[in-house]
N, CA, C and O atoms as CSV, one atom per row, in Angstrom:
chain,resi,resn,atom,element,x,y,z
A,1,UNK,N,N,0.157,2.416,15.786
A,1,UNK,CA,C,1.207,2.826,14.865
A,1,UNK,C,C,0.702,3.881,13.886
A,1,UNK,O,O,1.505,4.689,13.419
A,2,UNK,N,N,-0.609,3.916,13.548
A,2,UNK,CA,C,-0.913,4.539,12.709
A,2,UNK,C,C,-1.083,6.234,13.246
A,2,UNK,O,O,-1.161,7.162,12.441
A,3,UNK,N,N,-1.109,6.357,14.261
A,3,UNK,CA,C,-1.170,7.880,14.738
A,3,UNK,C,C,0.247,8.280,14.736
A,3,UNK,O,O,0.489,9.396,14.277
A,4,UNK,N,N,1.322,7.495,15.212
A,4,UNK,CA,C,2.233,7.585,15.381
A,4,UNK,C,C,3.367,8.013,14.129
A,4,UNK,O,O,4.498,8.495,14.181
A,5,UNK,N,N,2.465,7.582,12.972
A,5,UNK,CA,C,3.196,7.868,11.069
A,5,UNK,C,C,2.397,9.007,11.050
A,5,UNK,O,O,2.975,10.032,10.688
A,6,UNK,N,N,0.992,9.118,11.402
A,6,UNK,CA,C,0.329,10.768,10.894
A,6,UNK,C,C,0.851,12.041,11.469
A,6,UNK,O,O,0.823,13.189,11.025
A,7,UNK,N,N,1.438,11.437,12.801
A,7,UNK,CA,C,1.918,12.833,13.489
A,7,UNK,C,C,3.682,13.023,13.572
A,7,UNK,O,O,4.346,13.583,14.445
A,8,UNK,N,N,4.058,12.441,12.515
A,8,UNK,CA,C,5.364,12.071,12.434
A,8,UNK,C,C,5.942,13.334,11.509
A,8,UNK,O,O,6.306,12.905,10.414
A,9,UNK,N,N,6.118,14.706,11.642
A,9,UNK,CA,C,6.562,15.386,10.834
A,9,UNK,C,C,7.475,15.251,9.677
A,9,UNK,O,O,7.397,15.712,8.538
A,10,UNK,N,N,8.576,14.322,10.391
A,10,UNK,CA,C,9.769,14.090,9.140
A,10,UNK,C,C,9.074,13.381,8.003
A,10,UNK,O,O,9.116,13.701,6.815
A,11,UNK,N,N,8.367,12.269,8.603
A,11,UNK,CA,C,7.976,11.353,7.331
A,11,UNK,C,C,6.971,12.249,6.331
A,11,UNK,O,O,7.049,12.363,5.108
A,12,UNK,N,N,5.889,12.918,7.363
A,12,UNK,CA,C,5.301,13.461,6.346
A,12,UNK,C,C,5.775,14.592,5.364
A,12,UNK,O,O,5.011,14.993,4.486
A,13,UNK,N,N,7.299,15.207,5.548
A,13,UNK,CA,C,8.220,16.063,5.040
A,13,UNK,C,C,8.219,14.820,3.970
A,13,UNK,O,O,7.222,14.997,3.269
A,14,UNK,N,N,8.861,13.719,3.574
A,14,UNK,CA,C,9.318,12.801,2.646
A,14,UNK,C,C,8.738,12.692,1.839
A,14,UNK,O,O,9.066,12.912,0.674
A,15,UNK,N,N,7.466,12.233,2.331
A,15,UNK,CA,C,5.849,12.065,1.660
A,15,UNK,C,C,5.981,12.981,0.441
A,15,UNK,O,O,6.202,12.628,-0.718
A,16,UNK,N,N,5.744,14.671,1.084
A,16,UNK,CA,C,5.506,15.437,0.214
A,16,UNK,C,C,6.726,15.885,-0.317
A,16,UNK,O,O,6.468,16.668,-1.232
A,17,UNK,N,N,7.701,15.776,-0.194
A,17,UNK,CA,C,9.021,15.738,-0.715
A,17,UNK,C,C,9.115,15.488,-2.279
A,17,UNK,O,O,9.449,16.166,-3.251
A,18,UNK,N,N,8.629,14.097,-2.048
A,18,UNK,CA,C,9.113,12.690,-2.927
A,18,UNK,C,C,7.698,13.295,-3.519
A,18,UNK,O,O,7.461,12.441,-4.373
A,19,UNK,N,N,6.949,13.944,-3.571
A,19,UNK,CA,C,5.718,13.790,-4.540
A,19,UNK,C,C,4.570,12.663,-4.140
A,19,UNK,O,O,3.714,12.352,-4.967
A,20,UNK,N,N,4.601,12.166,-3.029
A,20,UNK,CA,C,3.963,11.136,-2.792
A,20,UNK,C,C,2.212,11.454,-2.857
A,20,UNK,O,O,1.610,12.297,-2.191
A,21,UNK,N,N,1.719,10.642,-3.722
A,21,UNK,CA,C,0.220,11.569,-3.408
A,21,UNK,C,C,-1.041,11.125,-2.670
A,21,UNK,O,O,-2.108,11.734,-2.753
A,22,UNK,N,N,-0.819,9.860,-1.833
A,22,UNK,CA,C,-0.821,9.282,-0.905
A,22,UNK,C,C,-0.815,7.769,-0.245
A,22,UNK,O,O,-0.909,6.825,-1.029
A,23,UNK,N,N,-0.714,7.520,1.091
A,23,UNK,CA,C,-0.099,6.869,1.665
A,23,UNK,C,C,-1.188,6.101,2.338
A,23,UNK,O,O,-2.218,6.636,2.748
A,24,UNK,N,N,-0.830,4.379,2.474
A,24,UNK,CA,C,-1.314,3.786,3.380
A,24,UNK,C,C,-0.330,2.837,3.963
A,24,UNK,O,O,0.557,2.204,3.390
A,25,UNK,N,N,-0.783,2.875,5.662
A,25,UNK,CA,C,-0.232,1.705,6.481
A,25,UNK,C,C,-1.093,0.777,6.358
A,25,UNK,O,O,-2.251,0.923,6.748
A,26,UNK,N,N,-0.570,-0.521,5.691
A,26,UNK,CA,C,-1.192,-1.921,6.016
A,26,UNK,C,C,-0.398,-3.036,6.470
A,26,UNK,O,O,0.826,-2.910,6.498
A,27,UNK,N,N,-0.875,-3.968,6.783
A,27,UNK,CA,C,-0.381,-5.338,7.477
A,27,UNK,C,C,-0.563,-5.233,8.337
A,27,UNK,O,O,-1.524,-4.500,8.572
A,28,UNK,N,N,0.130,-5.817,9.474
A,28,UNK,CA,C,0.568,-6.128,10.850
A,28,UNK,C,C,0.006,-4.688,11.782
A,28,UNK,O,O,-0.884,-4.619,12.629
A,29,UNK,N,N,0.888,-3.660,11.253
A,29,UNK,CA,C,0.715,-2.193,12.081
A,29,UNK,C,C,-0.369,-1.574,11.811
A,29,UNK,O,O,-0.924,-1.017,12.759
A,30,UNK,N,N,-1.010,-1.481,10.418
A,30,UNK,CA,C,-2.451,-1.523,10.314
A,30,UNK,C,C,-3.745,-2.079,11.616
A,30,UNK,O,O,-4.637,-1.509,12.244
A,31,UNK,N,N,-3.264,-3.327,11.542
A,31,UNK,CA,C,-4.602,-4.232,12.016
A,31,UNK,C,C,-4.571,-4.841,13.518
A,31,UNK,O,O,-5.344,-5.633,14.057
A,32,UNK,N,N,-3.108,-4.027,14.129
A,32,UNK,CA,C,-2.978,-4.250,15.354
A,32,UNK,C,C,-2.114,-5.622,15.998
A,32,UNK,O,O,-1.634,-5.906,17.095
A,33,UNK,N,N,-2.216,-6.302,14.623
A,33,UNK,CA,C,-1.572,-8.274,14.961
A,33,UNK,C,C,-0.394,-7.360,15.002
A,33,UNK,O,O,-0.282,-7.034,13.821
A,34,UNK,N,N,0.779,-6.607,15.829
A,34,UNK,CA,C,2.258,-6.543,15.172
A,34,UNK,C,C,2.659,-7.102,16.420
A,34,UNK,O,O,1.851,-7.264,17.335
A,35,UNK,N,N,4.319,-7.519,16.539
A,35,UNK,CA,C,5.151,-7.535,17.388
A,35,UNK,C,C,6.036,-6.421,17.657
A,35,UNK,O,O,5.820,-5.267,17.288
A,36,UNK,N,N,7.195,-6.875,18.414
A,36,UNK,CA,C,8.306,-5.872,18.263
A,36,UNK,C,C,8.959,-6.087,17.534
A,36,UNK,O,O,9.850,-5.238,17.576
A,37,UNK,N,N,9.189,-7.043,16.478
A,37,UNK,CA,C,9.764,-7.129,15.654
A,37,UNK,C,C,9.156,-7.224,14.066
A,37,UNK,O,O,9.575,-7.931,13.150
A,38,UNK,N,N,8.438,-6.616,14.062
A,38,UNK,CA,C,7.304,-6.939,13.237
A,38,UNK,C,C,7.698,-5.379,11.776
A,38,UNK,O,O,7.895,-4.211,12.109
A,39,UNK,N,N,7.702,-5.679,10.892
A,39,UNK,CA,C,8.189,-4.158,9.683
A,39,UNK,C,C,6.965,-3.328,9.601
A,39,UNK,O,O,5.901,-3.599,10.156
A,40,UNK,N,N,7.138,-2.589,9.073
A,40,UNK,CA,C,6.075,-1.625,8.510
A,40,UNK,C,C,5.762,-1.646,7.027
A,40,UNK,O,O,6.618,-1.283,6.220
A,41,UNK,N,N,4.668,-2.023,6.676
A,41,UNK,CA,C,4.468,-1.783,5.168
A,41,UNK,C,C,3.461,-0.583,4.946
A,41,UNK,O,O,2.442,-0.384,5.607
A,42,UNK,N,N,4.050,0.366,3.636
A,42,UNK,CA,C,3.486,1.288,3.605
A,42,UNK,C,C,3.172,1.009,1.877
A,42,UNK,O,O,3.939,0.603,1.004
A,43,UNK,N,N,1.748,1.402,1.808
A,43,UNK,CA,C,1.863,1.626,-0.009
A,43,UNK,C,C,1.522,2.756,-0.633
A,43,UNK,O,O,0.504,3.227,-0.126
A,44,UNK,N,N,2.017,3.509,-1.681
A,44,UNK,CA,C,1.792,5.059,-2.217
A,44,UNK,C,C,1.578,4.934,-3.414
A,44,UNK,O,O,1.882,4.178,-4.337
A,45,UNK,N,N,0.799,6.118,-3.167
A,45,UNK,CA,C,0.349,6.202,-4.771
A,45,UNK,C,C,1.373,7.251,-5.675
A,45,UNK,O,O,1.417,8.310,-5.049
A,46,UNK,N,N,1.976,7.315,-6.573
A,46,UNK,CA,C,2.924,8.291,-7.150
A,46,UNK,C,C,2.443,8.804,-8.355
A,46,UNK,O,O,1.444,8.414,-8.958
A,47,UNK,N,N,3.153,9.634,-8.649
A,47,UNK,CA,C,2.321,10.191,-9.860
A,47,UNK,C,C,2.572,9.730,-11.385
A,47,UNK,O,O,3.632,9.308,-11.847
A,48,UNK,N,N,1.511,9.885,-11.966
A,48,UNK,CA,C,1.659,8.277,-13.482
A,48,UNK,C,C,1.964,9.544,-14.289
A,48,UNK,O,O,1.435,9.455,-15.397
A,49,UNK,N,N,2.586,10.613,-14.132
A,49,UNK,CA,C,3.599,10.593,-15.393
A,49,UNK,C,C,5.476,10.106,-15.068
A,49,UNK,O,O,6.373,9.941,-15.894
A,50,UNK,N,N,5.507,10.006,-13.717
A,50,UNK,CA,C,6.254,9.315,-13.009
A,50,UNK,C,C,6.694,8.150,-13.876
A,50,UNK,O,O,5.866,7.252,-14.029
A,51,UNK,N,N,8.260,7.992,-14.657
A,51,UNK,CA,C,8.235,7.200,-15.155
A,51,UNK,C,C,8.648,5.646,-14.129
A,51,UNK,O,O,9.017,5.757,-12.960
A,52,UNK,N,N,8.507,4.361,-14.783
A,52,UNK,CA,C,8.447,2.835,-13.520
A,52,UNK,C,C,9.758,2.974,-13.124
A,52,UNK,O,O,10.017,2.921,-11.922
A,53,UNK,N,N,11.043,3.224,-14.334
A,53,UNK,CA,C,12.319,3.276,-13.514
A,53,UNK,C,C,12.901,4.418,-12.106
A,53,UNK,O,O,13.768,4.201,-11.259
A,54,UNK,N,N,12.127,5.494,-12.287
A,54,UNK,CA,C,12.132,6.439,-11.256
A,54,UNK,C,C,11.179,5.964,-10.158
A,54,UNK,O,O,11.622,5.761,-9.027
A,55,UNK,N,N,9.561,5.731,-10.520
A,55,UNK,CA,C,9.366,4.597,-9.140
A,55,UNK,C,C,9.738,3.877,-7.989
A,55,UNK,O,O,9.413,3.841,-6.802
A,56,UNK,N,N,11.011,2.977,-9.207
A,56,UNK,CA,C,11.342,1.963,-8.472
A,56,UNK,C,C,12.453,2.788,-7.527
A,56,UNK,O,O,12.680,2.717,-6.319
A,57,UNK,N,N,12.839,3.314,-8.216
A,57,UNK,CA,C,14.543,3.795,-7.830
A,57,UNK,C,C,13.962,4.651,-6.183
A,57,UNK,O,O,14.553,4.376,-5.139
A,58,UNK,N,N,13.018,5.454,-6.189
A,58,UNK,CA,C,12.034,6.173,-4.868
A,58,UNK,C,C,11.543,5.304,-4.042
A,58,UNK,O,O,11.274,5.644,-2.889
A,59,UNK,N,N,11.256,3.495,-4.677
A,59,UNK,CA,C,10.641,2.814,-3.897
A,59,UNK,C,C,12.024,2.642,-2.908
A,59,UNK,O,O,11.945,2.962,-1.722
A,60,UNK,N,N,13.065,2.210,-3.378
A,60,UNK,CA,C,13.782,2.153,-2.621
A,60,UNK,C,C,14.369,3.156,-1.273
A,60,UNK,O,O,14.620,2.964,-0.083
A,61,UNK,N,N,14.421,4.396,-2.294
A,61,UNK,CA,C,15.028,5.668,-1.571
A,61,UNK,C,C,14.139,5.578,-0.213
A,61,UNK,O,O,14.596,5.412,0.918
A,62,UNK,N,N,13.038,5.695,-0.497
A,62,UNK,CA,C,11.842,6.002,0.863
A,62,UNK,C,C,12.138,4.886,2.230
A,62,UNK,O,O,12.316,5.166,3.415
A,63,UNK,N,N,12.108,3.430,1.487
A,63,UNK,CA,C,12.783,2.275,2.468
A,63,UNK,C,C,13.314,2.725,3.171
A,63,UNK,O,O,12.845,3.079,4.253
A,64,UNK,N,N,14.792,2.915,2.720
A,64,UNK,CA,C,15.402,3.405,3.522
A,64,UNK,C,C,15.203,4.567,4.455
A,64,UNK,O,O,15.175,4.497,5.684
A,65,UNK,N,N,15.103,5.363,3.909
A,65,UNK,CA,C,14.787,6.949,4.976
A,65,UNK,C,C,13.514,6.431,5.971
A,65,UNK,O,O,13.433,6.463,7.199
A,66,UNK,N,N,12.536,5.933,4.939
A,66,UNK,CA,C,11.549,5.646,6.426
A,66,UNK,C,C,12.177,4.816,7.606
A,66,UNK,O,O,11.865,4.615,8.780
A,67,UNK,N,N,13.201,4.423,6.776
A,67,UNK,CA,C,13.278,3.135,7.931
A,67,UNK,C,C,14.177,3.568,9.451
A,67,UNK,O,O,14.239,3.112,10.593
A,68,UNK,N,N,14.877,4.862,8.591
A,68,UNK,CA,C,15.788,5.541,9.368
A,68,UNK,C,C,14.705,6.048,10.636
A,68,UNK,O,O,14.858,5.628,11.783
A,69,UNK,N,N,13.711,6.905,10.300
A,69,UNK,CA,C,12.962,7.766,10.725
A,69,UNK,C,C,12.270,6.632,11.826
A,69,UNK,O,O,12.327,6.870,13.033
A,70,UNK,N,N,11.694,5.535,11.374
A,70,UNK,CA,C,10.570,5.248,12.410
A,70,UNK,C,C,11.796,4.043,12.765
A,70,UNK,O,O,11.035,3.077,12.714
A,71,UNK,N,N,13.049,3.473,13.062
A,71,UNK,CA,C,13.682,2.534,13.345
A,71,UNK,C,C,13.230,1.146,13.795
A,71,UNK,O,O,13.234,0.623,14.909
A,72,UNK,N,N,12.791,0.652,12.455
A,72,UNK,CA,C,12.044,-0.391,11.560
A,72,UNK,C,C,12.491,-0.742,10.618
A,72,UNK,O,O,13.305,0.071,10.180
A,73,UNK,N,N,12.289,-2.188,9.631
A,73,UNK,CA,C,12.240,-2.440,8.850
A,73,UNK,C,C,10.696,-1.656,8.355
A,73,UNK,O,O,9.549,-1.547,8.788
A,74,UNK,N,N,11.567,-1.186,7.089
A,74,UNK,CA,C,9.913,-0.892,6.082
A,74,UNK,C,C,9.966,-1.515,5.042
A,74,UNK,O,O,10.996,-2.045,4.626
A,75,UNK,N,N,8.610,-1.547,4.340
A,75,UNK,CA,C,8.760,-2.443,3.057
A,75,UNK,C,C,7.926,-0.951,2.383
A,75,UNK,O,O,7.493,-0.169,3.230
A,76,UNK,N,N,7.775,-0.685,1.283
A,76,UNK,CA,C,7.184,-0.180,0.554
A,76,UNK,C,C,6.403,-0.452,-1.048
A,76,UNK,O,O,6.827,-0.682,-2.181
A,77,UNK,N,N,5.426,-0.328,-0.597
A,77,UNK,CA,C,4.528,-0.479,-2.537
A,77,UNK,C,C,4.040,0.054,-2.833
A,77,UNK,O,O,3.107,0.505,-2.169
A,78,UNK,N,N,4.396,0.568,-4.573
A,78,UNK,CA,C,4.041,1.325,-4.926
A,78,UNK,C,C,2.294,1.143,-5.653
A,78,UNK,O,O,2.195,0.401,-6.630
A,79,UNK,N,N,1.403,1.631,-5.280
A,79,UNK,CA,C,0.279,1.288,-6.094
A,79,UNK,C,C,0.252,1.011,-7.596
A,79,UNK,O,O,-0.338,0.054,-8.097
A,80,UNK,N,N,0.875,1.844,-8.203
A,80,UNK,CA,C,0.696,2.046,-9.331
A,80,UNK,C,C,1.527,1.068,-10.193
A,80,UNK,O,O,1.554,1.214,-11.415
A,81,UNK,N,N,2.028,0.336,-9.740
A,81,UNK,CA,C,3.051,-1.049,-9.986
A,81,UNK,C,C,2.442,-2.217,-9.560
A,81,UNK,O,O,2.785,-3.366,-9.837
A,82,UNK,N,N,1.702,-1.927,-9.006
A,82,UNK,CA,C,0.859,-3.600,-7.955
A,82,UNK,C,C,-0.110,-3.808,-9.521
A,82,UNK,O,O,-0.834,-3.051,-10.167
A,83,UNK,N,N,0.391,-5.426,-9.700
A,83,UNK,CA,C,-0.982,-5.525,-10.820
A,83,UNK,C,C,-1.810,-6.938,-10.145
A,83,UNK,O,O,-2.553,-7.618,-10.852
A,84,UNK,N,N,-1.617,-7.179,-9.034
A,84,UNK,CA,C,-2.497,-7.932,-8.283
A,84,UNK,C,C,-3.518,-7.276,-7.617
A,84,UNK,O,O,-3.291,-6.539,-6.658
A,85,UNK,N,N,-4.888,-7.541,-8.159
A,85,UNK,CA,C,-6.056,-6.855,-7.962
A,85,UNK,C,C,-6.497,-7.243,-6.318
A,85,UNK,O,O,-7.149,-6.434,-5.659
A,86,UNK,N,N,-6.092,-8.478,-5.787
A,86,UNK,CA,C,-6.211,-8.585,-4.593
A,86,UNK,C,C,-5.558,-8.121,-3.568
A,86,UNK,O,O,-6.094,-8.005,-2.466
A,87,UNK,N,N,-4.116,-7.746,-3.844
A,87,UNK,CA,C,-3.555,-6.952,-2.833
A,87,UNK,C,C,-4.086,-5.685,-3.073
A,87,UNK,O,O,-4.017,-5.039,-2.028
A,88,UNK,N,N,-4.554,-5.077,-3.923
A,88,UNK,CA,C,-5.024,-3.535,-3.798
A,88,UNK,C,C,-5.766,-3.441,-3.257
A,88,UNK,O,O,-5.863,-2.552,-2.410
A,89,UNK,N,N,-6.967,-4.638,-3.573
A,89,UNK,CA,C,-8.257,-4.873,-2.310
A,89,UNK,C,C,-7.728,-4.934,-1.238
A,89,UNK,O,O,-7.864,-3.834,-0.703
A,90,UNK,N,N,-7.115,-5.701,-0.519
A,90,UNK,CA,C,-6.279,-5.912,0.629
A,90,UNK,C,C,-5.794,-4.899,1.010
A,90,UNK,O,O,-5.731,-5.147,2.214
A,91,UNK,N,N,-5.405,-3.951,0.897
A,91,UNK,CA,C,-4.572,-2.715,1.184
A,91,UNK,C,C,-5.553,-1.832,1.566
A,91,UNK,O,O,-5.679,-1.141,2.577
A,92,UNK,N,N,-6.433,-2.019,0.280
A,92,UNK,CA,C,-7.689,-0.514,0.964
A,92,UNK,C,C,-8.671,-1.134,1.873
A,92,UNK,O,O,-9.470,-0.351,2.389
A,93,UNK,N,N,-8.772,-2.390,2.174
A,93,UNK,CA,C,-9.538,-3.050,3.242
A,93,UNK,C,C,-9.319,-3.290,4.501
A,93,UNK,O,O,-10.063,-3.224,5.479
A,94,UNK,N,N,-8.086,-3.612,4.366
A,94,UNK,CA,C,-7.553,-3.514,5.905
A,94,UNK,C,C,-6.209,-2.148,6.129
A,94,UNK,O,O,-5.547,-1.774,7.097
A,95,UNK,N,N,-6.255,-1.916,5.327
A,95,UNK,CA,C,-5.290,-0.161,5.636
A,95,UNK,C,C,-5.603,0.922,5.814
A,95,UNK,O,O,-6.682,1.376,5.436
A,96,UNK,N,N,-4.681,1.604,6.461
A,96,UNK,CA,C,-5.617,3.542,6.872
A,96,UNK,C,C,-4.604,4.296,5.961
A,96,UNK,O,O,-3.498,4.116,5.451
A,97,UNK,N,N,-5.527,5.183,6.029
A,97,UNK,CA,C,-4.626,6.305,5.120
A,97,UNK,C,C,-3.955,7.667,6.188
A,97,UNK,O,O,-4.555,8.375,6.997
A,98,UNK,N,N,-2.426,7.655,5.768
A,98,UNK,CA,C,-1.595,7.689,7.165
A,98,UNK,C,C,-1.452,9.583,5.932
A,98,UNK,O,O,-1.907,10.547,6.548
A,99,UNK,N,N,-0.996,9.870,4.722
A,99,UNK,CA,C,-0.817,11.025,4.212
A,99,UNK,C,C,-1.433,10.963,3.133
A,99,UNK,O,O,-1.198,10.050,2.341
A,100,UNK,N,N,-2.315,11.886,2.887
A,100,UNK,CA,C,-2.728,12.715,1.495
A,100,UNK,C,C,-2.022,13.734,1.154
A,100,UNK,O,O,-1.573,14.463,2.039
A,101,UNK,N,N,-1.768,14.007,-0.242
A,101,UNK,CA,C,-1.257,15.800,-0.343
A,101,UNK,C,C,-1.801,16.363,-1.594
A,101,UNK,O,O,-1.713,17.570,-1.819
A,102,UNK,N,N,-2.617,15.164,-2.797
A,102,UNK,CA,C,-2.879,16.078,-3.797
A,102,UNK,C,C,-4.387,15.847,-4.335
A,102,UNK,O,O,-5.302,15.250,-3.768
A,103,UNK,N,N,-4.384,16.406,-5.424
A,103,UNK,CA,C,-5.919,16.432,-6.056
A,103,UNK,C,C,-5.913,15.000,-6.129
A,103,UNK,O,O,-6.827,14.652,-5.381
A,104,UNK,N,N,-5.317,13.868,-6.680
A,104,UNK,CA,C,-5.656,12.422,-6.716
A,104,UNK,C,C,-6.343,11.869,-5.444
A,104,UNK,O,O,-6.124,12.609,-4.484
A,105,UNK,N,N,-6.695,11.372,-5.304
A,105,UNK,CA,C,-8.042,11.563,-4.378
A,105,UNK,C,C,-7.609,9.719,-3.845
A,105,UNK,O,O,-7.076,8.951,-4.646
A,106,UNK,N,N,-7.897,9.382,-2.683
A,106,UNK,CA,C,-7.944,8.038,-2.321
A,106,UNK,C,C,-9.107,7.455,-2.453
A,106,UNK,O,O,-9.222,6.236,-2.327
A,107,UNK,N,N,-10.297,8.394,-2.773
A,107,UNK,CA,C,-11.481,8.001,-3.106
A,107,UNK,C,C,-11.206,7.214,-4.222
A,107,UNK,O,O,-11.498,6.021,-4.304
A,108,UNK,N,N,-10.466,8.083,-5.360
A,108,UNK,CA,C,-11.096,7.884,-6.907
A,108,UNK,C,C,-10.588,6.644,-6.861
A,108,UNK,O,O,-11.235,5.701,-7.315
A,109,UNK,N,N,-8.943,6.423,-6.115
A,109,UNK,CA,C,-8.142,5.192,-6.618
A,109,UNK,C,C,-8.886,3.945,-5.301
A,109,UNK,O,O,-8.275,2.883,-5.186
A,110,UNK,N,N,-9.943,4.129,-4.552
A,110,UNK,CA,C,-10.179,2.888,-3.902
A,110,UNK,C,C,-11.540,2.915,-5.082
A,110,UNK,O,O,-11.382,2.123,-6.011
A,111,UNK,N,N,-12.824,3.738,-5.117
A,111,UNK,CA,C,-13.626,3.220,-5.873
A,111,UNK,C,C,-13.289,2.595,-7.505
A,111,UNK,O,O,-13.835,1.627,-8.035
A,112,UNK,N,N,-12.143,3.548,-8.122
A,112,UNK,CA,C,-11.725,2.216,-8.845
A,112,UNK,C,C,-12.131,0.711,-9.056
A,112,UNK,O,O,-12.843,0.042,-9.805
A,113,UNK,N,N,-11.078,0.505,-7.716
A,113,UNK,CA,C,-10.247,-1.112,-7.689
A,113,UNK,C,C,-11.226,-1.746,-6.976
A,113,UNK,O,O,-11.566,-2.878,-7.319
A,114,UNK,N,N,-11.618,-1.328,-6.255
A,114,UNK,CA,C,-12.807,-1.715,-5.633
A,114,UNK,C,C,-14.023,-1.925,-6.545
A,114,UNK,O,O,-14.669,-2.935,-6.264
A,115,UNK,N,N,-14.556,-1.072,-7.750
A,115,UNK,CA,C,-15.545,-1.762,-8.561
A,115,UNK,C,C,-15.485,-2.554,-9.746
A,115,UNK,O,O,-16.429,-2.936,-10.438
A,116,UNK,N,N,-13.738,-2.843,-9.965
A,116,UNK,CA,C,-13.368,-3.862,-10.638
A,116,UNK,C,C,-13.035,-5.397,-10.257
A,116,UNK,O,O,-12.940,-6.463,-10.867
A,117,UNK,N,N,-12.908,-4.936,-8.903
A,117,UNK,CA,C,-12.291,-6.149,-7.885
A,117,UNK,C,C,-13.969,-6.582,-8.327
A,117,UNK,O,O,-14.285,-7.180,-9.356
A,118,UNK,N,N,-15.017,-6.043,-7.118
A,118,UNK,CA,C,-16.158,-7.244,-7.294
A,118,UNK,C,C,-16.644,-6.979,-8.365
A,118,UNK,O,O,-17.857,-7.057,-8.171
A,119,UNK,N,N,-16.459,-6.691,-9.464
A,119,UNK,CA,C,-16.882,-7.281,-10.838
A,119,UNK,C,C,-15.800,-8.681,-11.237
A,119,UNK,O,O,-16.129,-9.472,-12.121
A,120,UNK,N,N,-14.966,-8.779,-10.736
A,120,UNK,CA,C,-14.216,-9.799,-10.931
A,120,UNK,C,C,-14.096,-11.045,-9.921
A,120,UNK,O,O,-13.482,-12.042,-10.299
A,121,UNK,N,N,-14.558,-11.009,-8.898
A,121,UNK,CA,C,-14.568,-11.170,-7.428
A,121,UNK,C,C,-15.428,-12.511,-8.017
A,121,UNK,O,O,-14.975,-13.551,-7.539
A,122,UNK,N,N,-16.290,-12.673,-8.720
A,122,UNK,CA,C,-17.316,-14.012,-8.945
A,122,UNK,C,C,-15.907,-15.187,-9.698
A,122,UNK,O,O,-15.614,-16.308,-9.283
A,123,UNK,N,N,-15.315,-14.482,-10.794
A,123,UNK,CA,C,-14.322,-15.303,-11.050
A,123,UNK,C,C,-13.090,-15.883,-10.321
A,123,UNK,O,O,-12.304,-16.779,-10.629
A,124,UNK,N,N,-13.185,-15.117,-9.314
A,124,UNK,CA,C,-11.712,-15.260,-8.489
A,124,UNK,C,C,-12.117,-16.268,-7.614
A,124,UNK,O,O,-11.255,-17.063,-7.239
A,125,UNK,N,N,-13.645,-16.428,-7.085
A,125,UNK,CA,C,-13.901,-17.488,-6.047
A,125,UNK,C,C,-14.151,-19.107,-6.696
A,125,UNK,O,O,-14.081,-20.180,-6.097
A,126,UNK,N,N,-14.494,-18.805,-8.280
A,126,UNK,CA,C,-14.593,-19.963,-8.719
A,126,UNK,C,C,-13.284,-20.630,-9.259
A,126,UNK,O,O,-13.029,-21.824,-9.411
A,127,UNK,N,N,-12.399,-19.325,-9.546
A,127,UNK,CA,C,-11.078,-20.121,-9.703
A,127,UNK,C,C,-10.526,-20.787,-8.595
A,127,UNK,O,O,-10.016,-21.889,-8.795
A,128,UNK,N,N,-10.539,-20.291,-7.410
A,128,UNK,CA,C,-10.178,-20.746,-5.804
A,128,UNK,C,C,-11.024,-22.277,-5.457
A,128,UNK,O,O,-10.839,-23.177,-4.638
A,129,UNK,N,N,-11.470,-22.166,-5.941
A,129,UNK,CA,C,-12.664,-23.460,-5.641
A,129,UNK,C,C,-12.155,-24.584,-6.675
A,129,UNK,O,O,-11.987,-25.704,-6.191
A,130,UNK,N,N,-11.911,-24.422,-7.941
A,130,UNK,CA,C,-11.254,-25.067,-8.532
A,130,UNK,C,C,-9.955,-25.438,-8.231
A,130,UNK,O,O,-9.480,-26.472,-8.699
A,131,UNK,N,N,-9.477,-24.877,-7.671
A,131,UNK,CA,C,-7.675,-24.873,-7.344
A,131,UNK,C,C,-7.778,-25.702,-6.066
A,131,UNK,O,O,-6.931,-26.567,-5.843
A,132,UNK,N,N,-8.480,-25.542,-5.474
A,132,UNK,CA,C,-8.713,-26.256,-4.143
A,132,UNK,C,C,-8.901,-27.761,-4.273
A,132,UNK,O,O,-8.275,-28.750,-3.891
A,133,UNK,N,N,-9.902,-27.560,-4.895
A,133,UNK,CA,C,-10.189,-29.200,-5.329
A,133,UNK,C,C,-9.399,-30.023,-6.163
A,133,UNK,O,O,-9.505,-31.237,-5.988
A,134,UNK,N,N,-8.438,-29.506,-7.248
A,134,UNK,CA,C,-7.480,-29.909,-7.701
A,134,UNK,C,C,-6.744,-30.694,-6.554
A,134,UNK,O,O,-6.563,-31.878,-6.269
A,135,UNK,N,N,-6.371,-29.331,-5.974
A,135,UNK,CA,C,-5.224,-30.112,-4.812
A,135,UNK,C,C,-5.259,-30.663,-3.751
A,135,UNK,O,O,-4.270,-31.042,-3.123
A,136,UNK,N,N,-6.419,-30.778,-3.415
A,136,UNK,CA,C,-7.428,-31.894,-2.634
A,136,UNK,C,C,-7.123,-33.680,-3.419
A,136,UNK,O,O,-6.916,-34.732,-2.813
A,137,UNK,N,N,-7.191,-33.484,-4.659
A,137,UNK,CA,C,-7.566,-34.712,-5.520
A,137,UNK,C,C,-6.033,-35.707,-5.800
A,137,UNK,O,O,-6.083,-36.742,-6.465
């Protein structure tokens, strides 16, 4: 799937359309587990003077049109709205990067989250370990 969104002219028309400054396929179509019935999740990075109500209002717009384009359910997320540090890990761990278009770099925004994640990563396993055993008990 993922060659199939990079060489996809229309979408990548949208991409850079919409200002998108870049794009990853993750989940299912990412990692190969999909069906035929299986959606597409895509997540973008937009630009942070981009105010959240225009975000959202694009998160939607794109849904749809992508969905038109690749005839799928799509889901879309926006990075810059995700405040779960594990799905961002998740996204840049098991996702490819399907469009780039600007100076924001997928570098800057994975080394980021990525050197906050395992600076935080010791707390997250001891909270999990705790939670576990709670509900074990």
């Amino acid at each position: 799937m993922t060659e199939n969104i990079t060489k996809n002219k229309d979408l990548m028309e949208i991409f850079k359309e919409n200002k998108v400054s870049f794009a990853y396929l993750f989940g299912s179509q990412a990692n190969g587990g999909f069906g035929k019935d299986s959606d597409v999740d895509i997540a973008i990075m937009l630009p942070f003077e981009m105010k959240k109500e225009e975000r959202f209002d694009l998160r939607l717009k794109l849904m749809g049109e992508i969905s038109k384009i690749l005839k799928k359910k799509v889901d879309v997320a926006v990075l810059n709205d995700i405040r779960s540090l594990y799905f961002k890990y998740i996204i840049i761990k098991e996702g490819r990067i399907v469009y780039k278009e600007t100076d924001l770099s997928p570098a800057d925004f994975e080394s980021k989250t990525l050197g906050i994640y395992f600076d935080f990563r010791p707390f997250l396993e001891n909270y999990n370990k705790a939670y576990v055993k709670r509900s074990l008990q």
